[in-house]
N, CA, C and O atoms as a DFTB+ gen file, in Angstrom:
300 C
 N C O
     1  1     -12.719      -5.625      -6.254
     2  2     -12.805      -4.692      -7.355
     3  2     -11.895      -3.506      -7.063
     4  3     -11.854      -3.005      -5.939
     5  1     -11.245      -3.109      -7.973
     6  2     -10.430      -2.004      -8.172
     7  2     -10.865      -0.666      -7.907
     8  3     -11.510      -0.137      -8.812
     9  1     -10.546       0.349      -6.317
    10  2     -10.949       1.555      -6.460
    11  2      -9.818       2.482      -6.703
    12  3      -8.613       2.280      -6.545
    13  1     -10.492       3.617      -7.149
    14  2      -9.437       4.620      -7.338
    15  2      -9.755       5.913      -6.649
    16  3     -10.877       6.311      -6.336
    17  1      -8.617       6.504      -6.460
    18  2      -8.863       8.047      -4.990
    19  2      -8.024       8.570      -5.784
    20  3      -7.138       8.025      -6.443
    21  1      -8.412       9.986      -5.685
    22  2      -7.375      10.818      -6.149
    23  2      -6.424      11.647      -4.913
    24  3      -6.952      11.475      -3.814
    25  1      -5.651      12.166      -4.868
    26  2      -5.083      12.715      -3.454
    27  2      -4.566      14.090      -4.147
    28  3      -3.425      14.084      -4.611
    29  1      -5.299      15.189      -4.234
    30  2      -4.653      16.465      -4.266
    31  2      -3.986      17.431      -3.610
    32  3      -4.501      17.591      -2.504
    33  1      -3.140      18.094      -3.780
    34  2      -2.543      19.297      -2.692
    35  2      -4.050      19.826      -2.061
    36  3      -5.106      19.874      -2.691
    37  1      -3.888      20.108      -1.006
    38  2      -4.923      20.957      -0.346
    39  2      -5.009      20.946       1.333
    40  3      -4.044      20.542       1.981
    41  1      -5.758      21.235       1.734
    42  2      -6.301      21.250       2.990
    43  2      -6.199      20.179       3.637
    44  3      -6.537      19.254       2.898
    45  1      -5.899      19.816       4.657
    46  2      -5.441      18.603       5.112
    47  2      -7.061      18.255       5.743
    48  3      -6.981      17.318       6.537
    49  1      -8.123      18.639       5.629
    50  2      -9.152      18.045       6.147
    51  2      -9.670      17.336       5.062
    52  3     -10.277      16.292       5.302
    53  1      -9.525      17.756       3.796
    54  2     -10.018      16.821       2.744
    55  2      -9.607      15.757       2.374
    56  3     -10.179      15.026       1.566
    57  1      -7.991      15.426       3.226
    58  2      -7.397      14.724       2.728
    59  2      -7.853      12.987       3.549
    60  3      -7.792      11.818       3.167
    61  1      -8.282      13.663       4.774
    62  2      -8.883      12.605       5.952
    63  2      -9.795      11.458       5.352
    64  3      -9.508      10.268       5.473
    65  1     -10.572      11.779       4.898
    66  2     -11.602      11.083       4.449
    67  2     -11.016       9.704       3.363
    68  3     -11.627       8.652       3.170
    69  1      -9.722      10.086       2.789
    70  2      -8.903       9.026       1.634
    71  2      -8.338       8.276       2.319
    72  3      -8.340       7.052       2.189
    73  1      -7.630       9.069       3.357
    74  2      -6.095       7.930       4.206
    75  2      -7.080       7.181       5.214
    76  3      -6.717       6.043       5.514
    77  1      -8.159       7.594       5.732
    78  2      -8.716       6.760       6.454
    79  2      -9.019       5.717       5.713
    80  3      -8.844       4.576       6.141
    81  1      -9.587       6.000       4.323
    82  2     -10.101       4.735       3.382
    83  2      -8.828       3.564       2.820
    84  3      -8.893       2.372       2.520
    85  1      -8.091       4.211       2.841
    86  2      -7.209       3.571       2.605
    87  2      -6.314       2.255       3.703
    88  3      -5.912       1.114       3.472
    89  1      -6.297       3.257       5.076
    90  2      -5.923       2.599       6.260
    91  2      -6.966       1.271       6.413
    92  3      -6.655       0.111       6.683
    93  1      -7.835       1.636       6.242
    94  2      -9.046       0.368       6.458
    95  2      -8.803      -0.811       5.710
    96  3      -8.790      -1.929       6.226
    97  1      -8.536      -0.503       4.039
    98  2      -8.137      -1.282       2.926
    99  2      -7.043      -2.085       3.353
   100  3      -7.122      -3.286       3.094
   101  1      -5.624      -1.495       4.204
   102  2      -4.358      -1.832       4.664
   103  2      -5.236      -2.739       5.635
   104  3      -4.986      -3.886       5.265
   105  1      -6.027      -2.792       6.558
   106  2      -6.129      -3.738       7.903
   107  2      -7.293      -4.609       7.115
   108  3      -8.012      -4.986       8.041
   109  1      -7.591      -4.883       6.460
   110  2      -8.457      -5.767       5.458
   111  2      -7.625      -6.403       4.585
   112  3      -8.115      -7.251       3.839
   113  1      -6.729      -6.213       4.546
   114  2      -5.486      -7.090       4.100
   115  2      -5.554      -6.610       2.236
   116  3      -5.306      -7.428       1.350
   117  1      -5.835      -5.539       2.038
   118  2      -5.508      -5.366       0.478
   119  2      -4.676      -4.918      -0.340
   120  3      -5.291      -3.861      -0.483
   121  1      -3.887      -4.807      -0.947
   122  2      -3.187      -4.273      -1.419
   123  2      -3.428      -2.784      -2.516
   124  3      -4.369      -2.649      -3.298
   125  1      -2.109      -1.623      -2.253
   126  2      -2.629      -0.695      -2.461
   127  2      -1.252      -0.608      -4.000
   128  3      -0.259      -1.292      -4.246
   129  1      -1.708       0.230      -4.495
   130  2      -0.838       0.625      -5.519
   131  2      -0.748       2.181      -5.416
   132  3      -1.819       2.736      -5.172
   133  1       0.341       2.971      -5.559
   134  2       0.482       4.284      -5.312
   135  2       1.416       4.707      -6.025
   136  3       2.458       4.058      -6.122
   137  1       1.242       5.825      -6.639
   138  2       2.187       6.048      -7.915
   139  2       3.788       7.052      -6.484
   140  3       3.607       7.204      -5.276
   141  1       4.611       7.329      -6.983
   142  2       6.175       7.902      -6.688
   143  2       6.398       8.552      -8.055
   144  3       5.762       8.336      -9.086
   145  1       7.560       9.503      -7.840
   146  2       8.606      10.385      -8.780
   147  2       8.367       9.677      -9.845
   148  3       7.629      10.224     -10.664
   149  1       8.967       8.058     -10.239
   150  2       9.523       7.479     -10.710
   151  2       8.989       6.473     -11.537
   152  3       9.436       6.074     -12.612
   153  1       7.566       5.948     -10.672
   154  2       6.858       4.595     -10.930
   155  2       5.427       4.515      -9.874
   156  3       4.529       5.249      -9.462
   157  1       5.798       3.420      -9.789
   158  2       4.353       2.801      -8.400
   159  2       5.454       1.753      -7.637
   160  3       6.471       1.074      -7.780
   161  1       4.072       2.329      -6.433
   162  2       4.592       0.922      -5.554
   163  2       3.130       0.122      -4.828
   164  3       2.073       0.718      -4.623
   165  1       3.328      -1.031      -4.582
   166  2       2.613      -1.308      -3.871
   167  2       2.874      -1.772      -2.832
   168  3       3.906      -2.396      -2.586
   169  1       1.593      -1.437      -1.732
   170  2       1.565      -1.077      -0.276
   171  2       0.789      -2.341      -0.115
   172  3       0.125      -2.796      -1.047
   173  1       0.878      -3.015       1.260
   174  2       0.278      -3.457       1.676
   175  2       0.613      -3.852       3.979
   176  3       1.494      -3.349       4.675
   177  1      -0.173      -4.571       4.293
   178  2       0.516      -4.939       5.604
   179  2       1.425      -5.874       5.829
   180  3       1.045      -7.020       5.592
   181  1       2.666      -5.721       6.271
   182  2       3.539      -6.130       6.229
   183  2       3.392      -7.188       6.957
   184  3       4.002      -8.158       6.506
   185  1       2.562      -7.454       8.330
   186  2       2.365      -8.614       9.207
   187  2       0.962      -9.461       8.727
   188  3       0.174     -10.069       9.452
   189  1       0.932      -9.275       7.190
   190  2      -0.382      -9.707       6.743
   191  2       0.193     -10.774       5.645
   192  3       0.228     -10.513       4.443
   193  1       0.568     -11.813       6.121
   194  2       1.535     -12.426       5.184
   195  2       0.428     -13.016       3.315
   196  3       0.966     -13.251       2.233
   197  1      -1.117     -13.074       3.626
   198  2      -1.384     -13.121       2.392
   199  2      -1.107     -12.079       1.333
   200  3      -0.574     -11.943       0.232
   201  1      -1.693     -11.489       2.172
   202  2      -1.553      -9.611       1.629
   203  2      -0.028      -9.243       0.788
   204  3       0.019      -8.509      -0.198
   205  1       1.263      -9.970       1.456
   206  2       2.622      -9.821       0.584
   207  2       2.572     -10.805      -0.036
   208  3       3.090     -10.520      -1.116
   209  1       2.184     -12.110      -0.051
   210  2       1.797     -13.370      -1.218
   211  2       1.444     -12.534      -2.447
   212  3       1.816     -12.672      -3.612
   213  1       0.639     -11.641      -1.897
   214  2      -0.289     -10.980      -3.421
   215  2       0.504     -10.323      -4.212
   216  3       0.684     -10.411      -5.426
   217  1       1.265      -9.219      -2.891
   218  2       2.334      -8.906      -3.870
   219  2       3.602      -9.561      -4.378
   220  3       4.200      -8.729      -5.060
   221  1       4.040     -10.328      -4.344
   222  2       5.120     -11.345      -4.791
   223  2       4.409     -11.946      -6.180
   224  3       4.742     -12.060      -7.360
   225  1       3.494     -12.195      -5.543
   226  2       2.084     -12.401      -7.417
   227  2       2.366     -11.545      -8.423
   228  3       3.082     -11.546      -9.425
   229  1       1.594     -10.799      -7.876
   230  2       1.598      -9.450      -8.907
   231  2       2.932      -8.655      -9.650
   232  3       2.882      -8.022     -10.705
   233  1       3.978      -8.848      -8.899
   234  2       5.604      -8.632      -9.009
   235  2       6.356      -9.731      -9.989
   236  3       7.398      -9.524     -10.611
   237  1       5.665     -10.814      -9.981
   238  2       6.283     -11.871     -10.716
   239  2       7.421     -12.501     -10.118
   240  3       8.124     -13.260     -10.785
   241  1       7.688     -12.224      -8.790
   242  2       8.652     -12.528      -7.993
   243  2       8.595     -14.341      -8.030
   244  3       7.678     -15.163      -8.008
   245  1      10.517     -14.442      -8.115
   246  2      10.835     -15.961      -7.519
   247  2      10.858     -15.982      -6.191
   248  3      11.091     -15.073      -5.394
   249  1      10.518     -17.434      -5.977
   250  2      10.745     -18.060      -4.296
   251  2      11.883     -17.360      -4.063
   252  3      12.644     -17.044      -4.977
   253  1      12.162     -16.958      -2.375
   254  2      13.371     -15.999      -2.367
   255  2      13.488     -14.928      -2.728
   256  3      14.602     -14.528      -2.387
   257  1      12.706     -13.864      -3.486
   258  2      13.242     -12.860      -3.281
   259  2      12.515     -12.093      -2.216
   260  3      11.479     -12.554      -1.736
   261  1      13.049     -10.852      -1.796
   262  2      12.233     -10.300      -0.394
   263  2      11.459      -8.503      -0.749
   264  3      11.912      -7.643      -1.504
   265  1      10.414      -8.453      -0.030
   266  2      10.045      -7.469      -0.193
   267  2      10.438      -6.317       0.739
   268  3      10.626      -6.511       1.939
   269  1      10.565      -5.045       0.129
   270  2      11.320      -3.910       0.942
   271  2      10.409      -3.401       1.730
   272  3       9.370      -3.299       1.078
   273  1      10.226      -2.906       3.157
   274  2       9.469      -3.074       4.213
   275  2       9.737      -1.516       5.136
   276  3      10.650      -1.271       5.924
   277  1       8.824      -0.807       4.791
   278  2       9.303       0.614       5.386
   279  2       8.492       0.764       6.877
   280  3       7.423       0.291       7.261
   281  1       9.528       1.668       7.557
   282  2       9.126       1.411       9.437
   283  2       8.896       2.351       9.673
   284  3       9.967       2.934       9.845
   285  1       7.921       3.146       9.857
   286  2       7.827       4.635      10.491
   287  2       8.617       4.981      11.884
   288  3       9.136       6.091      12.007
   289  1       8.676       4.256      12.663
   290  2       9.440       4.522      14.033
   291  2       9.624       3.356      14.079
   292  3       9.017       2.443      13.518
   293  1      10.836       3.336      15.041
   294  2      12.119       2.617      15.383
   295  2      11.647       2.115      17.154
   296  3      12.188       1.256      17.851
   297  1      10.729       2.814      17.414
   298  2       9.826       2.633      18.667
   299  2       8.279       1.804      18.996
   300  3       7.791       1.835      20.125
């Protein structure tokens, strides 16, 4: 089932309680949707290969195309 969080400017202690919920959602293999400037994206674990199935689903993606894969450190 579909949850929704809101994430406001503020205090970075209020903010704990979301990204943790969220981080959990990521290692449970779910996929996240998160709005940008521009649009949404969706998040998920990258070494969670159902978890990018879902998104290739949901994307309408053909066999072959690849999903863009962001690395926090290079370490």
């Amino acid at each position: 089932m579909a949850q929704k969080f809101e994430i406001k400017q503020g205090p970075r202690a209020k903010l704990t309680p979301v990204i943790t919920k969220c981080v959990e959602l990521l290692r449970d293999g779910k996929v996240l949707v998160m709005p940008l400037e521009n649009g949404y994206v969706f998040v998920c674990d990258a070494f969670n290969h159902a978890a990018v199935q879902r998104i290739h689903i949901l994307r309408g993606d053909e066999d072959g195309v690849a999903c863009q894969v962001l690395v926090g450190s290079s370490l």
